[in-house]
C-alpha positions, -999 to +999 in steps of 0.1 A: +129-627-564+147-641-535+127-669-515+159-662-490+171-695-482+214-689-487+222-721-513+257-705-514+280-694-486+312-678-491+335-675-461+361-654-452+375-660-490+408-652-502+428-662-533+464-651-533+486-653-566+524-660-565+552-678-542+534-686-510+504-668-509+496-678-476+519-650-462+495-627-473+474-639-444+501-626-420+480-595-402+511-571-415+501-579-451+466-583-448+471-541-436+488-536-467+466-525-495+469-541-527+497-521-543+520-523-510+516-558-507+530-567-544+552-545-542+569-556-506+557-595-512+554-601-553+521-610-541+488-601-560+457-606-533+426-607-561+401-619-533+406-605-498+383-619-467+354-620-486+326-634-468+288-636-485+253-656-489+232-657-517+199-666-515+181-695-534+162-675-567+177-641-562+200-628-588+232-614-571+255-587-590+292-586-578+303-557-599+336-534-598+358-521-619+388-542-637+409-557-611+383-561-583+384-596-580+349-600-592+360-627-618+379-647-596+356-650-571+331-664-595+352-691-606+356-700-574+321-704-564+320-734-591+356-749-580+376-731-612+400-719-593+408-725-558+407-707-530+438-695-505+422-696-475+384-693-466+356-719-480+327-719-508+294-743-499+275-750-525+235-764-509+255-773-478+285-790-497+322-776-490+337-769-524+371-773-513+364-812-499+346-827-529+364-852-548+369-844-588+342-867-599+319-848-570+329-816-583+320-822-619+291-839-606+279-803-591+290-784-624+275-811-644+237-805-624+238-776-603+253-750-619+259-735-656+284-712-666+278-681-694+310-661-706+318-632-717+329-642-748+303-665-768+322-701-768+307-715-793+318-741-820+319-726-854+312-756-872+280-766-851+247-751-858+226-733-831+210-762-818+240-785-814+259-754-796+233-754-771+230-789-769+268-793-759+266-791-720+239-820-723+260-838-739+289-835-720+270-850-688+262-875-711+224-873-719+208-894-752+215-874-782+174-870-790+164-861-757+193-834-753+184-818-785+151-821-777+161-796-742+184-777-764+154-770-791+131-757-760+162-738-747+163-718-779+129-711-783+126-697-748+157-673-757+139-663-791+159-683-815+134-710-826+132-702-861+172-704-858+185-738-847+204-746-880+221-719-883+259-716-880+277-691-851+288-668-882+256-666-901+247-654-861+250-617-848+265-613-819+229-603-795+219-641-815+254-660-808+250-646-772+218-661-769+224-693-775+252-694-752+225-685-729+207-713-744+231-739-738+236-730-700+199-729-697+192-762-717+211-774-683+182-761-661+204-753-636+195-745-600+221-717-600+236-699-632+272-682-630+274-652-659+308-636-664+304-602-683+280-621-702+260-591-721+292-570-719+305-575-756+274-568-771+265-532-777+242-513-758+207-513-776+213-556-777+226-557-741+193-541-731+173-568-744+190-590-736+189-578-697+152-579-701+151-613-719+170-621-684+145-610-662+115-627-679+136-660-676+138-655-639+103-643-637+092-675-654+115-701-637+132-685-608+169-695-603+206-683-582+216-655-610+254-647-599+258-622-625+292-602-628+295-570-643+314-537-645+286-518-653+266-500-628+232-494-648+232-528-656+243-537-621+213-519-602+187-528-633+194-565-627+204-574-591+180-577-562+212-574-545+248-560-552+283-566-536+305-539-548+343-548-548+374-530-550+412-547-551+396-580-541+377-564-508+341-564-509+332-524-499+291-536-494+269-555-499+226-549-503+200-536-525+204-512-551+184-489-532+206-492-498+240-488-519+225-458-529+209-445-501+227-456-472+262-461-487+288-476-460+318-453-473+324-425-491+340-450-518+304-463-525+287-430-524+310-418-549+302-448-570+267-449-572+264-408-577+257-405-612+228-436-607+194-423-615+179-420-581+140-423-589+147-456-611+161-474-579+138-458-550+107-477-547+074-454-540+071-476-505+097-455-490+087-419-499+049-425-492+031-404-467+004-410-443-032-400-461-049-370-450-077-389-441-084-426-433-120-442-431-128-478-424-152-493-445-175-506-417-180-473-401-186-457-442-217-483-450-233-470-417-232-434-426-246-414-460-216-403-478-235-373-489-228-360-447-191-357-460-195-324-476-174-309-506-145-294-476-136-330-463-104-339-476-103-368-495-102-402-479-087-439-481-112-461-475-101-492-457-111-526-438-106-541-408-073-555-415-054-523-427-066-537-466-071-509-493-110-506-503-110-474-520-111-437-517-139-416-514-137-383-527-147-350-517-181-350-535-189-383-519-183-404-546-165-439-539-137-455-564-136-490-554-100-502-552-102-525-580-109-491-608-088-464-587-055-462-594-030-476-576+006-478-568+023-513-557+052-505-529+081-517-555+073-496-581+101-469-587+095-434-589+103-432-626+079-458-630+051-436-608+057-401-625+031-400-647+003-415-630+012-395-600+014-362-618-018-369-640-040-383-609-065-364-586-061-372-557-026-387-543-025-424-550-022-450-528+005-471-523-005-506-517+015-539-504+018-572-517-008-580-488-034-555-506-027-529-472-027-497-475+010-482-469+003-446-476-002-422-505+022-403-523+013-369-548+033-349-570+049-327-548+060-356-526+073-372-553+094-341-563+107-340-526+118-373-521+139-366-554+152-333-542+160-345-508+179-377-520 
């Protein structure tokens, strides 16, 4: 996750194709949506006023349907294509005012690209595909296979590095394009529909081979997709775009939850509410709260069998345990538990099979709240 410190701005962003784009900056046309202004101007507006920041380590989805501008707007975050008006700054640098050599420079060792389609040379073997980008920037040939070799291993293709792209599915192929980019160890990664050739059972895995990379080596993901599972399974934050406007920008669980627009309500409807709602938000205050000081100077055994059962805590608002109502204490270390991020899907069925509601607990170890079953079958009613 996110350590929150932007390493990319985007600024009021717009790339304009035809004969002199810049009159689409005019305020009549930038009223126009995007079908009356090709039709009055011949101009297609694929990024309109786009302005963003993305956070060093988090990975941020831009996802829309075909059209949206999603693709363009990636390729102009690495200095593919060129912008109309607005700027890109990449760890402070303006994207527009760096000199070729700079620019390749910055592609070369801060950022790696992954495509859609695989990219790789038929007649190399695994190991020399994923070695390419090293040696493009011009690293020994034994130490960039040597890079390219641990690249492969960590995407599950160690016992594959002389094997040819065809003798390769495609989940395997894609892999080592992931590889290659990897092999790079770039601060930031740009993926392009990258797991959206693949078919769904191999997409999967690879989303989860994904998010054990980042768990292991945190990087900038900008991940593009069209797909909103994927989207809200991936991104610690989303920007949802529609004919080259971005409609909003935030967590999965804001999108869904507090959508700006009726557009991105009715785009995030058929979204399975209880895998993107975190138990943090639903928990309620417990019935009963004790601090642990005032517990070791009583006898537990005065809390008779009609006390409601109570969180035990410290001084500091930090989760000790919960006594229950014949006295006995579970220490917080053998009780179960809930951390605030899990999702309700992920809660169901120790919620449902527990005694007692279960407390939810914050990275800080202190005590949020508790949730049970039938608050758990609210806050998915009530959504």
């Amino acid at each position: 996750m996110s350590d929150m410190t932007p390493q990319i701005n985007i600024d009021k962003l717009w790339k304009v194709f035809g004969e002199h784009p810049e009159r689409a900056l005019d305020d009549l046309c930038q009223s126009m949506d995007a079908e009356e202004l090709n039709a009055r101007t011949g101009l297609k507006a694929a990024v309109r006023d786009v302005t963003l920041s993305i956070s060093s380590g988090e990975i941020f989805v831009v996802m829309g349907l075909s059209g949206s501008g999603k693709s363009t707007l990636l390729r102009m975050i690495n200095g593919l294509i060129l912008p109309t008006a607005g700027e890109v700054t990449v760890e402070g640098k303006p994207i527009s005012q760096l000199a070729a050599a700079e620019l390749q420079k910055l592609r070369s060792n801060k950022m790696a690209m992954v495509f859609q389609s695989f990219a790789l040379f038929p007649q190399r073997t695994a190991l020399e595909n994923a070695a390419f980008g090293l040696e493009v920037a011009g690293v020994p040939r034994q130490k960039r296979l040597e890079k390219a070799r641990e690249a492969l291993e960590r995407v599950g293709l160690g016992k594959d590095l002389d094997r040819l792209p065809q003798q390769l599915s495609g989940g395997m192929q894609q892999r080592v394009g992931l590889a290659r980019a990897l092999a790079l160890d770039p601060p930031i990664l740009l993926m392009d529909e990258a797991f959206s050739a693949l078919d769904p059972l191999i997409r999967r895995e690879m989303q989860e081979q994904l998010l054990e990379l980042q768990a292991e080596s945190p990087r900038t993901i900008v991940f593009i997709s069209h797909d909103l599972d994927e989207a809200v399974r991936l991104g610690d934050r989303i920007a949802l775009m529609k004919e080259g406007k971005v409609l909003q920008c935030g967590t999965p669980r804001e999108l869904l939850c507090k959508p700006a627009n009726e557009q991105v309500r009715h785009f995030f409807q058929d979204v399975d509410a209880a895998s993107v709602i975190t138990v943090d938000t639903v928990a309620e205050s417990p019935a009963c709260v004790i601090n642990q000081a005032e517990l070791l100077l009583q006898q537990t055994d005065q809390y008779s069998k009609a006390q409601k059962i109570a969180c035990i805590i410290d001084e500091n608002n930090v989760f000790k345990g919960v006594l229950q109502q014949n006295g006995e204490i579970i220490p917080a270390e053998k009780g179960p538990a809930l951390t605030a991020e899990t999702t309700i899907r992920d809660a169901m069925e120790l919620v449902a099979n527990a005694p007692y509601p279960i407390p939810v607990i914050g990275s800080d170890q202190r005590l949020i709240g508790v949730i049970s079953p039938r608050r758990l079958l609210r806050s998915m009613i009530l959504r």
